[in-house]
Every structure is written in C-alpha cells, then in structure tokens.
N, C-alpha and C positions, 0 to 999 in steps of 0.2 A: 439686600446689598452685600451684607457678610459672603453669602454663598457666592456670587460673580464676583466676588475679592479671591474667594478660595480658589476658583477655575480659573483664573487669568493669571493666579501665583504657580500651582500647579497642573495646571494646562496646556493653557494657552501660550503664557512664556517660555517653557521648554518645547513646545512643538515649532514656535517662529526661532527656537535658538539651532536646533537640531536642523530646520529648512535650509536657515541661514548659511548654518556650516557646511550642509552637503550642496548645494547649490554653489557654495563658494569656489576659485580654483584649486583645485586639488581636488577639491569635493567628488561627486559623483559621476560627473563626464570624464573626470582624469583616470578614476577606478575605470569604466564603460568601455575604455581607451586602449587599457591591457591587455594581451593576448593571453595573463595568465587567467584574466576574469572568465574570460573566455573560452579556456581550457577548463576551467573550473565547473561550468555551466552543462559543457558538452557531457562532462562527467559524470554529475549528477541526475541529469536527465537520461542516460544512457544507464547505469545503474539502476535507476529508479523505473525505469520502462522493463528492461530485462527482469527486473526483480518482482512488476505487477505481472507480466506476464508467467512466471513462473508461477506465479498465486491464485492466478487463475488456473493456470491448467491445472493445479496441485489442488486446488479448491474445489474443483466443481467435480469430481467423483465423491468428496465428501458431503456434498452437498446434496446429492443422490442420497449419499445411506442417510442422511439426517432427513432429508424429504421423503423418499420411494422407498424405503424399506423398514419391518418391521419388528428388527431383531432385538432379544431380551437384553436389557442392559441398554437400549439405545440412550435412556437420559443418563447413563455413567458415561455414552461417549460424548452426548454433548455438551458435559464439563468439562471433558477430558482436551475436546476440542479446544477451547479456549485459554487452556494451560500457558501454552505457549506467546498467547498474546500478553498474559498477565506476568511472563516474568520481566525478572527486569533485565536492561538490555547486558551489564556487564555480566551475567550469569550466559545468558544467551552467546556473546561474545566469547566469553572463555573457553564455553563449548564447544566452539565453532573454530577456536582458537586451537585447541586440543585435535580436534577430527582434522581439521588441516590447517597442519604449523605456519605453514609458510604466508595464511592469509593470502590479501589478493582481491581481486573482481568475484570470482568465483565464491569465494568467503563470503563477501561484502553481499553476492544477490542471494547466493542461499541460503544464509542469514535471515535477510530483509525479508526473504519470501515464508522461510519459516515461523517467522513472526507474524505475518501479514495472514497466511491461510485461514485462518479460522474468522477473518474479514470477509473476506470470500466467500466462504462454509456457510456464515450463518446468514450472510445479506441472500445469499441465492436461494439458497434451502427456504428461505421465507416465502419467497413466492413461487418457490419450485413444488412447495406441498399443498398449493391452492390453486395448481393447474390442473385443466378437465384433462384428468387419462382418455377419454372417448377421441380427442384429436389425434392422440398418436394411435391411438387403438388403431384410427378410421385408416390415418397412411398405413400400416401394418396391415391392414384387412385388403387396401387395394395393392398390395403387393409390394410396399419398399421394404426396403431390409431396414434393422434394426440401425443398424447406423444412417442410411439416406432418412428413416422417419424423425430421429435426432437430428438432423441437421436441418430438417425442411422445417417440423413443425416446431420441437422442444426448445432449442438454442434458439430460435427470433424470438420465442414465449419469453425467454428468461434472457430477452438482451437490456432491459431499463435494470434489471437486479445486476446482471454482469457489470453492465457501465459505470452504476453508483459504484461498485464494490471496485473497482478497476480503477476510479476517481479519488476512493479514499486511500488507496492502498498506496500510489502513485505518491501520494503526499507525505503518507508516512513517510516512503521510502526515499524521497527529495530530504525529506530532515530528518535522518535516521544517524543522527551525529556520533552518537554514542557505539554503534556498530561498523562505521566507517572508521574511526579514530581506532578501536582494540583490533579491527581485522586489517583494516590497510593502514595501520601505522601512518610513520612519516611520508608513505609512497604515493598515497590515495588521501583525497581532499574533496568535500562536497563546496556545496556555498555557505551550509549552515555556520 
C-alpha cells in the first residue's frame, strides 16, 4: 500500500497537475495557436535537417577509412574520431564562435554537424566492414565505374546504417540547445 501512496504523491498527481494546466486555456492550443511556435518549429527542423545532412556527407568517407582501409594508427583515429562528440558543447561553441564571429545558421549547422560526425562514422563503419567486397568487385568486373558500383550496390548496402545514423543525429541536432543559444545568440531560437 505504502508504494501506490508514493506513485500517486509523486506521479500520478503531478502528471494529472501538469495535464490539467496545459490542456487548460492558455494552455497548449493557445501556444499551437502562434506563429511564433510555428516559426520556431520550421527552424529547428530546418537546422536539424541541414545539419544531419552535412553529417552524413562529412561521415561516410570516414566511415570508409574506419571500415575499407588498413592504415597504421587506424585505432589512434578511431578515438580520435570520437573527440569531437565528447566535448562539451560550450567548448565546441566557442570555437565555432571564434572561426566565425558573427554566428548564425551556418555556425548553428556546422557546429551540430561537427559534433554529430563521428555518429555517422562509427554507426556506418559498423556495417560497412562486414559487407562482402565480391558485390562490388562483381559491378566493377562487369564494367561500372567506381562510382556507378558505389551507388548501385555499396550505398543501398549501407542504407539501414545510414538511416539509424541520420535518425539519431537529427535528434541531437533538434535539442542541440546549448549550440543554438552560444552561436545564434538572441537571433536564433529552437523549441528546446
């Protein structure tokens, strides 16, 4: 009995208080209501899209030297990789702050993205080194170039690694609050 006393003191009664109050007027249809919610939305989804896609492009040639090649020092670069995802973000910010004063969109994606690549790097790289080479060998042998045999067979191989990696990045990059606030200042605003 004690325990269903404790989940209905701290549960249950502030999730029916919190319901209450956004539900109520003013609540959540009156925010839903704003053009600036709205503006706000367009923003962060747009940021957040530009920013996964730069992470992907910027990711999957590393993804490559981390899977497809066999250079000395490779496990230096696959901590090295990860650097970037491990700092923290006012550090990241500052830098970014410093390379360009002015902040901005541009700041805010190439930020997000330089954070983000090593998301990328290691989700692709995962299944990109336990793909059979004899499939592209075989497009290569009947005559595509090295780019049509990447496109035809490599890239649909490595589209469920792309997608997961593209899905989390995306997320980050929607609540990347703390890079929004030091690069876009007062000018730029997500929903976080």
């Amino acid at each position: 009995m004690v325990p269903l006393a404790f989940l209905a003191v701290f549960f249950v009664w502030p999730v029916v208080a919190i319901l209450r109050l956004g539900l109520a007027e003013g609540g959540v249809l009156a925010v839903l209501g704003q053009a600036r919610t709205w503006e706000l939305v367009a923003f962060t989804v747009g940021q957040a899209a530009a920013s996964t896609a730069l992470a992907v492009v910027a990711g999957l040639p590393v993804a490559y030297l981390l899977a497809r090649t066999s250079l000395p020092g490779l496990g230096l670069v696959r901590v090295l990789v990860l650097v970037p995802f491990v700092l923290p973000t006012v550090v990241v910010g500052l830098a970014f702050r410093t390379l360009l004063p002015d902040g901005g969109v541009l700041a805010i994606v190439l930020a997000n993205s330089f954070f983000n690549v090593a998301v990328v790097a290691r989700t692709v790289a995962g299944l990109w080194s336990h793909l059979d080479r004899r499939a592209q060998d075989a497009a290569r042998s009947l005559g595509a170039s090295p780019l049509r045999a990447f496109t035809s067979v490599t890239l649909p191989a490595l589209t469920p690694a792309l997608t997961s990696a593209a899905a989390v990045v995306f997320l980050f990059c929607a609540t990347s609050f703390g890079v929004v606030l030091i690069l876009g200042g007062s000018r730029y605003r997500t929903l976080e």
